[in-house]
C-alpha positions in Angstrom: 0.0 0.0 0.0 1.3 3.5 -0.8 2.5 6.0 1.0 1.0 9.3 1.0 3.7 12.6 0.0 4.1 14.5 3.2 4.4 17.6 0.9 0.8 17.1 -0.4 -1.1 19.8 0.6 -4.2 17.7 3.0 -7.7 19.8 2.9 -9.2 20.9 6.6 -12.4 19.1 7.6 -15.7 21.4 7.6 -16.1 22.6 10.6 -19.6 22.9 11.8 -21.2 26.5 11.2 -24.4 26.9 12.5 -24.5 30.6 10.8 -24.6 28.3 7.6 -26.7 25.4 8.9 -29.6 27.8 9.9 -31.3 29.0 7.4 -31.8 25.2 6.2 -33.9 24.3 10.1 -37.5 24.4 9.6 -38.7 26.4 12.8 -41.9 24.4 12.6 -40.5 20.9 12.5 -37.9 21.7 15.3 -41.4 23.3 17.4 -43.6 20.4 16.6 -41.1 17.9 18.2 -40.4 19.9 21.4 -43.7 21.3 22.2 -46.1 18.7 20.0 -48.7 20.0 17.7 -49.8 23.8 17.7 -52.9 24.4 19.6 -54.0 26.4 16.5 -53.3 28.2 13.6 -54.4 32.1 12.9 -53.1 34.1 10.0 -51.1 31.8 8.4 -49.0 31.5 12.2 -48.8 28.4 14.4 -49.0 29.1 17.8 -48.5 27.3 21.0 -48.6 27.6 25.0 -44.9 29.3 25.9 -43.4 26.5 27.1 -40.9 29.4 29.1 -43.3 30.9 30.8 -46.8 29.8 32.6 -49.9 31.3 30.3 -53.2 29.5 29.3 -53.8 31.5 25.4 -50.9 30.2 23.6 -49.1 33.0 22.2 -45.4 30.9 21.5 -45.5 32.2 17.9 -43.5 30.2 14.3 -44.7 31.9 11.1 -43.5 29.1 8.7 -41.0 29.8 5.7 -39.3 31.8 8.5 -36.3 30.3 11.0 -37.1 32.1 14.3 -39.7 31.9 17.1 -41.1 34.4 19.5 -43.4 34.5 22.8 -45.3 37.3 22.7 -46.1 37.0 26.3 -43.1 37.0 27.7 -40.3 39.2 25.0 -38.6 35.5 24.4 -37.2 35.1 20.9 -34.4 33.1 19.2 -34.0 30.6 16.7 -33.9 26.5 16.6 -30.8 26.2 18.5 -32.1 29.2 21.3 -35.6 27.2 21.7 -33.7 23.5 21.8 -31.0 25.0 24.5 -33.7 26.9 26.8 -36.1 23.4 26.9 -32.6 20.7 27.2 -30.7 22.8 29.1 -27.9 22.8 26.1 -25.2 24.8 25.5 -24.3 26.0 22.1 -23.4 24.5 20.0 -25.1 21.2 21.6 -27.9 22.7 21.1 -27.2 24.2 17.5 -26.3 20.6 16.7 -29.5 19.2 18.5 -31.6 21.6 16.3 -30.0 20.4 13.1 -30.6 16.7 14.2 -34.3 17.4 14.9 -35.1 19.2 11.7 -33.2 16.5 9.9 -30.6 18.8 8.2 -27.4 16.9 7.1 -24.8 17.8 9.4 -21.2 18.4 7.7 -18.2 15.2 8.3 -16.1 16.1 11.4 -16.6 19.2 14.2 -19.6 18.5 16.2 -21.1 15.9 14.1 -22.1 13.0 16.7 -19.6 10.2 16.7 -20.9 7.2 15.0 -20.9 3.3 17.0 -18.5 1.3 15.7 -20.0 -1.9 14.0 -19.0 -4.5 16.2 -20.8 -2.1 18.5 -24.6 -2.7 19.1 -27.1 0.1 19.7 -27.6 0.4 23.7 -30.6 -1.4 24.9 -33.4 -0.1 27.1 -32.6 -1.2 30.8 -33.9 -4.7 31.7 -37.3 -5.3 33.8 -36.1 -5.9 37.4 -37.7 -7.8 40.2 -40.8 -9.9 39.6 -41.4 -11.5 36.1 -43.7 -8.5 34.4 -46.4 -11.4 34.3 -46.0 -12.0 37.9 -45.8 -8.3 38.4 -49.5 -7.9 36.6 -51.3 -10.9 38.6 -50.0 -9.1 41.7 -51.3 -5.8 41.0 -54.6 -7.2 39.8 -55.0 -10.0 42.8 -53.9 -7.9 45.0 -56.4 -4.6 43.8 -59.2 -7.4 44.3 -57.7 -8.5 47.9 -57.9 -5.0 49.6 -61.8 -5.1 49.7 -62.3 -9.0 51.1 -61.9 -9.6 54.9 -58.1 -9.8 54.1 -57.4 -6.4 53.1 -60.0 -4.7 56.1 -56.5 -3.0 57.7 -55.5 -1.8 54.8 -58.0 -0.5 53.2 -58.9 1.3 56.5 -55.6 2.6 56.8 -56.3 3.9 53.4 -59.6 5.8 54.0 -58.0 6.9 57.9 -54.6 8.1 58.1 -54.5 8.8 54.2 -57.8 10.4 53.9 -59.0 8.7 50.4 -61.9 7.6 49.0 -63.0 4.5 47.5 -63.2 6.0 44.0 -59.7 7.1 44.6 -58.0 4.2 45.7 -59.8 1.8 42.6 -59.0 4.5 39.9 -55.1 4.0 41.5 -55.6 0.2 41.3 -54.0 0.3 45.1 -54.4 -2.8 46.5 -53.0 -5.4 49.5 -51.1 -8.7 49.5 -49.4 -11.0 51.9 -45.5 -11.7 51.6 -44.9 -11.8 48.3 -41.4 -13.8 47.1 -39.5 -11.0 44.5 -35.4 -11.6 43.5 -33.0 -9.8 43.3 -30.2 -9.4 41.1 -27.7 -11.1 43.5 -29.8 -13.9 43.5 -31.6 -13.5 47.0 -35.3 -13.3 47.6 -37.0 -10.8 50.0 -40.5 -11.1 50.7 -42.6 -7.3 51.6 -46.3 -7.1 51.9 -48.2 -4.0 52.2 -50.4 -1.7 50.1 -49.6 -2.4 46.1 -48.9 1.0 44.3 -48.7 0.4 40.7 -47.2 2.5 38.3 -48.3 2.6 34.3 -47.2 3.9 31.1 -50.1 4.4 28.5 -51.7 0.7 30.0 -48.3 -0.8 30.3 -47.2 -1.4 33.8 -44.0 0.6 34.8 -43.3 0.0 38.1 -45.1 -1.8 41.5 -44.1 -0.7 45.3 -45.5 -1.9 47.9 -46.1 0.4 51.0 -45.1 -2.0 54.1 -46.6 -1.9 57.9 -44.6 -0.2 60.7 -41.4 -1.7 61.6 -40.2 -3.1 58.4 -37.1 -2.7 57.7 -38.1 -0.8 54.2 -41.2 1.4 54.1 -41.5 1.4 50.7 -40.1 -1.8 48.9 -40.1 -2.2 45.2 -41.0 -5.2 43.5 -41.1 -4.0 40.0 -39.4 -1.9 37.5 -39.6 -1.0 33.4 -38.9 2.2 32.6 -41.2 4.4 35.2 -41.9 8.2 34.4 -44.7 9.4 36.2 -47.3 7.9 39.1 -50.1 7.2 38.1 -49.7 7.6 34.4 -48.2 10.3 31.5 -52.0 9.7 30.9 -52.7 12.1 33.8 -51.5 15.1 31.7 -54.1 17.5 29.6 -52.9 19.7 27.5 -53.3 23.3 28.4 -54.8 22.4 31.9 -52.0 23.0 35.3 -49.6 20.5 36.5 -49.2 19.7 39.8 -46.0 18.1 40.8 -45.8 16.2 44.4 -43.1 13.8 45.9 -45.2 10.7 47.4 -48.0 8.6 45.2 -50.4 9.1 48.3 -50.4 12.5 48.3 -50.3 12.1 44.3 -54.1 10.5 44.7 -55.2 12.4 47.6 -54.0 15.8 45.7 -56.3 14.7 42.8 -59.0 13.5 44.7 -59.4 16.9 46.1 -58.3 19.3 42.8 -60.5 16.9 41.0 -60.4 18.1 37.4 -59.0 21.3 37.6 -55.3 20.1 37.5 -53.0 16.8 36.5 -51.2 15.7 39.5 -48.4 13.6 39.3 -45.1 12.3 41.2 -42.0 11.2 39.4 -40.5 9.5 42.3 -38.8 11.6 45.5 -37.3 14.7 45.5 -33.6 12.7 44.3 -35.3 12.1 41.1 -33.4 13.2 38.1 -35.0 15.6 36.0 -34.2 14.8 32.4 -34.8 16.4 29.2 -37.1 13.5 28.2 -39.3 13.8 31.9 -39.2 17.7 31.1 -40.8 17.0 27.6 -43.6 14.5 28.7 -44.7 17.3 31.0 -44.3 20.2 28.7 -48.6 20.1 27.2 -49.4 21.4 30.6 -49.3 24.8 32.3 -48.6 25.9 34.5 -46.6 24.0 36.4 -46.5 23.7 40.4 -43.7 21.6 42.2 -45.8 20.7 45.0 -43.0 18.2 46.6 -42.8 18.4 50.9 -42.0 21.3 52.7 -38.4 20.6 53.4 -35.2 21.0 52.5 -34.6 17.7 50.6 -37.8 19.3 48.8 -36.6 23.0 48.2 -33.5 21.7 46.5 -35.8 19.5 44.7 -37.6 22.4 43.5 -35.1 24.8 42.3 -33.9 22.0 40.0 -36.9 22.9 37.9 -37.2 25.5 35.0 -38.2 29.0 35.7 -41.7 28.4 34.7 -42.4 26.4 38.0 -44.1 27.5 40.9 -43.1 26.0 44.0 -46.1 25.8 46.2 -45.7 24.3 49.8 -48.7 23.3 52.2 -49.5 26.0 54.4 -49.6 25.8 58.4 -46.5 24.3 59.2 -47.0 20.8 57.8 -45.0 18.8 55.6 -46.9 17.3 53.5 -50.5 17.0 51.7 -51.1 14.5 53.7 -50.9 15.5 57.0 -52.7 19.1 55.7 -55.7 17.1 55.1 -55.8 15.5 58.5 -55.9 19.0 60.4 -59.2 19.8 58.6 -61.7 18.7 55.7 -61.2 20.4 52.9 -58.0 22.4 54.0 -56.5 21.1 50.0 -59.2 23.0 48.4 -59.4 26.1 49.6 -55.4 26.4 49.5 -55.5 24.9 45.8 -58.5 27.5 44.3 -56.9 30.5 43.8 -53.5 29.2 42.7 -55.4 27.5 40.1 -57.3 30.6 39.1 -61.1 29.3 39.9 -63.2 31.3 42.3 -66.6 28.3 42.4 -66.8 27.1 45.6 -65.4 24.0 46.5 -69.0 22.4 47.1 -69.6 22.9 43.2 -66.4 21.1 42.5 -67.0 18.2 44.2 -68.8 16.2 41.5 -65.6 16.7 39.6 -63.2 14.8 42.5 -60.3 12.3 40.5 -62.1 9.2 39.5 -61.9 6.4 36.6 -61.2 8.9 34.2 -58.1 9.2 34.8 -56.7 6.0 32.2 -58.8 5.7 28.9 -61.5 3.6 29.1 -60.2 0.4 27.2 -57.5 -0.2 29.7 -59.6 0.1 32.5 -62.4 -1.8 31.2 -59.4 -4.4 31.0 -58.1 -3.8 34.4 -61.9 -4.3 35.4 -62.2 -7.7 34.0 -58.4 -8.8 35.5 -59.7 -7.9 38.7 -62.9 -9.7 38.7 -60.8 -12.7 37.7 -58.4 -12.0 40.2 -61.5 -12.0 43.0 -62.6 -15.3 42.2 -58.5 -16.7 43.2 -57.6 -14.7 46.6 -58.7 -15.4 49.9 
C-alpha cells in the first residue's frame, strides 16, 4: 500500500457553522417535536402555549418559511438552537447541533457531528425489567387490587380511608391494592418477601413499576418489587394539554392531591425529591401549564424544586405541615381552599365536588381491561 507525500497539501475538515446550517432548520418541524402539535393556527402563524413561561392563550408564535420563534407574552425570541437550549438545558453548539438533528438537516463530516458506533458495537438497549417476572408483576397488581376489599385487606384499606384520607373511587381509579409476603429476586440472586399496600405504576396501559407500601417496623417502608422504565405515578395519561400540572413527591399524596383538585389540574409524582430531571421527563410534562412543584416542605424538597425550569411555581402546604397528607388531616377540605386561587377558579369548593379524580383518569379500554383482570383476580384470593 502507498505512502501518501508528506508535501501534499491535505484539505481541513468542515467545521460545523451553524450561521450556515440555519437557514436550512424548519422552525416548525424543530417546534412540533419539542412542544407537540400547535394548539391552532391564525393568519397563516402556528401558535402554541410558551413553554418558558406559565400562560393559558398560547401565544409561542412560528410563522413558517421563517427560521425564528417568539413569545409574545413574555419578549422570548431566538432561533432552533435558542428554543432546543432553553427546553434541554444545552449549550451551544449542543444545542445548534441538536436543532439540526431534529429538523433532519445533514450535518457536515467532522466538528460537532455525533460520533458514529462502531460496528461490532450494538445500539444500547433499554434497561432490563427488574424484580418480579412482568407477568408475575400484573397478577400481583390485579389480585392484589381485588384483595384489599375482602376480609383480608380490612386493615389496609382502612388505613387507606384513615390516616391517608382517600376515598374508594380514589384508591380503585389507583388500582392500590394489598397482599401477603410476596417472594420477589434480586439481582444477586436473593429473595425478600414485603407485603403491604400495592402501588402500581403505568405507562399508557403498560405497567411501569409496582411498590409496595409496608406496615410499621419493616425494615423498608417502601419496597419495590417492579421496574420498566417508570416516568410518572399514576400515568403520563394524567396530563391535559393546556390544563395546570401539579407536581408532588409521594404517590399518596399524588391520589389524595387529585382526589381533592378533581379536574381542575394533573397531579403527578415522578419518584422523591432525588429524582433526576431529564430532558425527556421535562418534555412528557411540557402540554401542561402551568406547572406547580408541589414536593414536601423541606429541604430535601426545596432543592428538589429549584432543579426545575423558571416556569415552576413551587407551592408548599400551608400551616407548618409537611406534607398534603398531613394538611388534610388538620381539617376537611383544607386542600381545596389552598389549591383554588393558585389554580385561578373562584366556584366554591361544594360545586367542585362532583368533579373529585375518578376512573377517568386511564382511557377507558384499559380500564375496562383492568376491570375484567380484577374480577378474575377476585374469584382466586382469599
Amino acid at each position: 500500500m502507498g505512502t501518501r507525500d508528506p508535501f501534499t497539501a491535505v484539505a481541513p475538515r468542515p467545521r460545523f457553522d451553524w450561521s450556515l446550517l440555519r437557514d436550512q432548520v424548519d422552525m416548525a418541524v424543530v417546534a412540533e417535536a419539542l412542544l407537540g402539535q400547535p394548539h391552532r393556527q391564525e393568519s397563516g402563524r402556528l401558535l402554541w402555549l410558551c413553554p418558558i413561561h406559565a400562560e393559558r392563550t398560547p401565544s409561542f408564535t412560528v410563522q413558517p418559511g421563517r427560521r425564528n420563534w417568539k413569545c409574545w407574552g413574555c419578549g422570548e425570541q431566538g432561533d432552533a438552537a435558542d428554543l432546543v437550549g432553553k427546553l434541554e438545558h444545552l449549550t451551544f453548539p449542543h444545542s445548534a447541533r441538536r436543532a439540526a438533528e431534529i429538523a433532519g438537516v445533514l450535518l457536515p463530516d467532522g466538528g460537532f457531528t455525533p460520533p458514529r458506533p462502531r460496528p461490532s458495537q450494538p445500539p444500547p438497549q433499554p434497561p432490563q425489567p427488574s424484580g418480579l417476572p412482568g407477568t408475575d408483576a400484573t397478577r400481583l397488581v390485579d389480585e392484589a387490587a381485588a384483595r384489599l376489599w375482602t376480609d383480608a385487606g380490612r386493615e389496609a384499606l382502612e388505613y387507606l380511608r384513615g390516616p391517608r384520607g382517600l376515598h374508594d373511587d380514589s384508591i380503585r381509579a389507583a388500582r392500590l391494592g394489598w397482599t401477603p409476603p410476596v417472594a420477589v429476586p434480586t439481582r444477586d440472586g436473593k429473595v425478600y418477601r414485603p407485603s403491604g399496600v400495592t402501588i402500581p405504576w403505568f405507562d399508557k396501559g403498560r405497567l411501569a413499576m409496582v411498590k409496595i407500601r409496608q406496615g410499621p417496623g419493616a425494615r423498608m417502608k417502601y419496597a419495590e418489587v417492579f421496574r420498566d422504565r417508570p416516568v410518572a405515578f399514576p400515568s403520563l395519561d394524567a396530563i391535559r394539554p393546556g390544563l395546570p400540572l401539579i407536581v408532588c413527591e409521594g404517590e399518596f399524596d399524588a391520589v389524595l392531591l387529585n382526589q381533592e383538585v378533581g379536574d381542575m389540574a394533573a397531579v403527578v409524582t415522578v419518584g422523591s425529591a432525588s429524582t433526576a430531571l431529564t430532558p425527556g421527563l421535562l418534555r412528557s410534562l411540557l402540554p401542561a401549564t402551568p406547572w406547580f412543584i408541589a414536593v414536601d416542605a423541606d429541604q430535601a424538597g426545596d432543592k428538589f424544586a429549584d432543579g426545575w425550569p423558571a416556569r415552576a411555581e413551587r407551592v408548599r402546604p400551608f400551616g407548618g405541615e409537611k406534607d398534603w397528607t398531613d394538611l388534610h388531616a388538620t381539617g376537611r377540605n383544607r386542600i381545596r381552599y389552598h389549591w383554588l386561587p393558585l389554580l385561578g377558579f373562584k366556584a366554591k369548593w361544594e360545586d367542585l365536588e362532583p368533579q373529585r379524580w375518578g376512573p377517568g383518569l386511564l382511557p377507558d379500554h384499559v380500564l375496562d381491561a383492568m376491570d375484567s383482570a380484577a374480577v378474575a383476580a377476585s374469584s382466586r384470593v382469599a
